[in-house]
N, C-alpha and C positions, 0 to 999 in steps of 0.2 A: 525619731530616727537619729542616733548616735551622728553625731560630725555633722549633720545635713541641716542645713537650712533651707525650710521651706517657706517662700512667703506665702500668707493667708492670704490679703489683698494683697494686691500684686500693685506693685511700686511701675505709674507710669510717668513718663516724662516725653515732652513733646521738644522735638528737638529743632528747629526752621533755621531754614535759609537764609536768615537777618546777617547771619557773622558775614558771609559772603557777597551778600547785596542782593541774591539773586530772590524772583519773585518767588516763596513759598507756593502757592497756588499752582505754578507751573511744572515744581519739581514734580518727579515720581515720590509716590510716601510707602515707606517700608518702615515695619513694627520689626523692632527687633528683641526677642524675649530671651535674656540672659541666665544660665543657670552655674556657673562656676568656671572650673578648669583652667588650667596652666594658663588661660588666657587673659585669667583673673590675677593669676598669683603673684604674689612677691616675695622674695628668698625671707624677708624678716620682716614681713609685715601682713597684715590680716587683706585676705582677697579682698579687689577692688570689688564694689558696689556696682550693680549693673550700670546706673546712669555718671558715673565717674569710670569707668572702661569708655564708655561709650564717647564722652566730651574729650577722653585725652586724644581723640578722631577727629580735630576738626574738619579734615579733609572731607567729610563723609557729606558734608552741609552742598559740596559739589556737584551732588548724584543725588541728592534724595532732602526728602522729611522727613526726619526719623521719632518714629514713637517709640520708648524704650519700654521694658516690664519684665522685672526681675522676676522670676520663676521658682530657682531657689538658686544658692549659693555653696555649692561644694565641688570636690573632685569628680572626677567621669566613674574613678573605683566607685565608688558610695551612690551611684544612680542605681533606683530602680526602680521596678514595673510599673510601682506606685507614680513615679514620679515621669516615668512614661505615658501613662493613662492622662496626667496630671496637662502634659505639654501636648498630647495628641488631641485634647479636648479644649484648650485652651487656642490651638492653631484653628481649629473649626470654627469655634465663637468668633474670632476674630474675621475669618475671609465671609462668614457669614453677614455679618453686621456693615459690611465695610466694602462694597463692590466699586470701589475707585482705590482699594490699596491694591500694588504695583506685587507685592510678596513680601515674604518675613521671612527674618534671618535668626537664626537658632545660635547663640554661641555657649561651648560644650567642649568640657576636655576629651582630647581623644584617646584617652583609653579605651572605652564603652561606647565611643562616638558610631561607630560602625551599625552596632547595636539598636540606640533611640532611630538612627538617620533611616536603619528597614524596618522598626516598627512604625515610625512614621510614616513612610511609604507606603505600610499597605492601610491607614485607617484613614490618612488625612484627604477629606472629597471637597477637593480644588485642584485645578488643573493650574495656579498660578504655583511660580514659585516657591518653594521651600530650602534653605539653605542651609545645613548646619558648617559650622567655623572654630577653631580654635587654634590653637597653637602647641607646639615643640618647645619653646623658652618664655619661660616666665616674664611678665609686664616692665620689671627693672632691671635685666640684665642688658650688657650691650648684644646687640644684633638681635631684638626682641623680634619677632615676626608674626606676633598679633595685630597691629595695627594695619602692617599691608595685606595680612588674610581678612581681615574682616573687613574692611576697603572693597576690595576686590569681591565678598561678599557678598555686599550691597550693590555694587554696579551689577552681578549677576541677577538678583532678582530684582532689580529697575527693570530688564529688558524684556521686551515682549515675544522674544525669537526664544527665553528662557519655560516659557509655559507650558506643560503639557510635556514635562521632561519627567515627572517622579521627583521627589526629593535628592539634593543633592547635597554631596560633599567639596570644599574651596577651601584648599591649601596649599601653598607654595603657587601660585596662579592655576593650579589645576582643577577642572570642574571632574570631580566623580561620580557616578552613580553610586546611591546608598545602598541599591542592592550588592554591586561587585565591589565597592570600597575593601582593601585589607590596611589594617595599619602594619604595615614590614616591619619596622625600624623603631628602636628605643629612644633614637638620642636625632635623626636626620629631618630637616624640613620636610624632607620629600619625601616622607613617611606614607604615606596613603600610595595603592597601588591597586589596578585592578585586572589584575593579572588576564588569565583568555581575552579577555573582551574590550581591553583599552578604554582608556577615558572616555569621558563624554566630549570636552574640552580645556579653553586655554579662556582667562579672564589675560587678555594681552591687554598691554599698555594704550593701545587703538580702540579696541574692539573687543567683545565676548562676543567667541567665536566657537560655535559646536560642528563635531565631526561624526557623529551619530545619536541616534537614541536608544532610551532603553528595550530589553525586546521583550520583557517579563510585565505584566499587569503590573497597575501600580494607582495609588489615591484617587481620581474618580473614575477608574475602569475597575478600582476592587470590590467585593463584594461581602469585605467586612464595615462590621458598623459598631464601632466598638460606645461611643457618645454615651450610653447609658450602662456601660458595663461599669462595675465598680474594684472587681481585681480581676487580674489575670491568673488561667490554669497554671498549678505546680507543673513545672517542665523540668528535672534534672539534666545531666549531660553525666553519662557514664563514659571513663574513657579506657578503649582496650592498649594494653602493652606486652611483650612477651611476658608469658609469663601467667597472664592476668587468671585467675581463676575465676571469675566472674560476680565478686562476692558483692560488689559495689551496688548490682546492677538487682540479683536476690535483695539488699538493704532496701533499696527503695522500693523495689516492689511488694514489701510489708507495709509501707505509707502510702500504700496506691494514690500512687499520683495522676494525673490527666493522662499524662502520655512522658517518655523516656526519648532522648538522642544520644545517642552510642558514638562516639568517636569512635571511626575504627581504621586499617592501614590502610593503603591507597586501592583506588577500585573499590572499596568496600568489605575487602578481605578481612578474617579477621581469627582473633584466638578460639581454641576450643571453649574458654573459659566462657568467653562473650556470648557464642555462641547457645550455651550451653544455659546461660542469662534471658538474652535474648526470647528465646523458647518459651522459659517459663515466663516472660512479660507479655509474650503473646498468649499462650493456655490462658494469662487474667485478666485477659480482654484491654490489656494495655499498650494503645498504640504504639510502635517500636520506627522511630528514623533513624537509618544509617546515614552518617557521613563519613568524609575520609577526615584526614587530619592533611593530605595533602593540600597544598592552596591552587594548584596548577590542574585541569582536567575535570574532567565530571566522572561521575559512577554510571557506569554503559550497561545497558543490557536490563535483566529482571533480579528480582530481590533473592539471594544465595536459602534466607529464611522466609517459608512463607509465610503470607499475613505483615508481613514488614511494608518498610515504603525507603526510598529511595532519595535522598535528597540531592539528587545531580549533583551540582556542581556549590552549593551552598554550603559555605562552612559548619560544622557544629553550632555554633554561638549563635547565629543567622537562622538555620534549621531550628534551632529553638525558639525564637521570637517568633518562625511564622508559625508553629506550631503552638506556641502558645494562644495564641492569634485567634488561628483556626478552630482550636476547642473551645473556645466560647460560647460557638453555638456547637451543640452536641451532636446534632445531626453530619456536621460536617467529618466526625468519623466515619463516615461510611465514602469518602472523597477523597480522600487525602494525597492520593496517588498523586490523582487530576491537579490537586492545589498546589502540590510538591512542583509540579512541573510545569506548573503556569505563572507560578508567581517568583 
């Protein structure tokens, strides 16, 4: 894989409470499994190492025992499925083997963070914590803002009031749901936003402090089981614009893929072009999700095309992870509605 670094044995490190005085044994232990991202990065020098991100925290020795385990090493652009499968089966092994860790913290640039944070969501079966972290500013600028996201992190999934939440998103002290996570903002801390439905909560200077939970299935109420899968379904994302004649959507339906996600305008409205797409991916038995391109509202009502499915309130990007998800097992084409709308 171009650019990416994948570690084959995974780089661990045990990291204890000795800097601080306090008694190892007593703290909470949290694994943290590192895979790149601005959280890594530095303007003119090669991303840090998962267990050197990790030591330039010594505050972390405060709240936890940390086991570190580099994953791989790249940007959030350059993650994929591959490397999804890679970190969803590797979080399993670990809460498996290990029924005294507190939770594990994911760090991940947030490009794609959205992305990993609801496939995880719906494979990982533990109800403990899951955390993904990263950052807006690189490791060596002034006003870095890795060190207090991933801090912040870690005292999230220490907490026992944190379980049985779905995988979450911790940046700028905000706890997100990785289902409703958006990243807004190119260049702002407070980039993650989860528009309808508000945060989960606030990692405060006091206390981690939650104001709801999630309302959508999620890691052990799901009833995917991906552990033995080895790739994920082709899913493209076709997207409608004035204009579109729908030629995108014909292309790939020559590659018959698993199943097709159609961006389309708000409500689910969309071009003749699409429409006209649309159709023929349905005649070739090829599952068809509509989403908006709006971030705000669900898609109401029944499908404009029938044999389509409807992805509420799910982004494109999102509608395609669970969809890829869901054709795993193949039977679950005949559900899709139901899944759309439950997870």
């Amino acid at each position: 894989m171009k650019n990416i670094t994948i570690v084959g044995t995974v780089l661990s490190l045990v990291i204890t409470s000795s800097i601080s005085g306090q008694d190892p044994v007593k703290q909470p232990q949290v694994t943290i499994l590192t895979t790149g991202g601005t959280i890594a990065s530095r303007s003119e020098a090669p991303s840090l190492e998962g267990h050197a991100l990790i030591q330039a925290v010594p505050q972390l020795l405060d709240y936890a025992t940390v086991n570190v385990e580099e994953i791989a090493r790249t940007g959030s652009s350059r993650i994929t499925p591959e490397i999804w499968l890679l970190i969803g089966k590797r979080i399993n092994e670990i809460f498996a083997s290990d029924p005294n860790l507190s939770g594990i913290v994911v760090t991940h640039g947030t490009d794609t963070m959205e992305e990993t944070a609801y496939y995880l969501n719906l494979v990982v079966k533990d109800d403990r914590p899951v955390v993904l972290v990263g950052s807006m500013r690189s490791a060596d600028i002034i006003s870095a803002d890795g060190p207090s996201n991933l801090l912040q992190a870690v005292r999230v999934a220490t907490k026992q009031h944190s379980k049985n939440r779905g995988v979450m998103i911790v940046l700028n002290d905000e706890i997100n749901s990785a289902r409703d996570a958006w990243k807004t903002d190119n260049q702002r801390v407070q980039t993650f936003s989860a528009m309808d439905r508000g945060i989960l909560g606030y990692a405060d200077p006091d206390t981690v402090i939650f104001y709801r939970n999630p309302s959508q299935l999620h890691t052990v109420h799901s009833i995917f089981e991906l552990d033995g899968i080895e790739s994920l379904p082709e899913v493209p994302i076709a997207i409608d614009y004035p204009g579109f004649d729908g030629s995108t959507i014909f292309q790939w339906i020559k590659r018959n893929p698993a199943g097709i996600v159609v961006q389309t305008f708000a409500g689910g409205r969309m071009s003749s072009g699409a429409a006209d797409g649309i159709r023929a991916a349905v005649a070739g038995n090829i599952p068809v999700v509509i989403a908006s391109r709006v971030p705000g509202g669900r898609i109401p009502g029944t499908p404009s095309i029938e044999g389509t499915v409807l992805a509420r309130d799910l982004p494109a990007h999102k509608a395609r992870v669970l969809l890829m998800v869901a054709l795993t097992d193949p039977s679950n084409k005949e559900t899709l509605t139901t899944i759309f709308n439950k997870y």
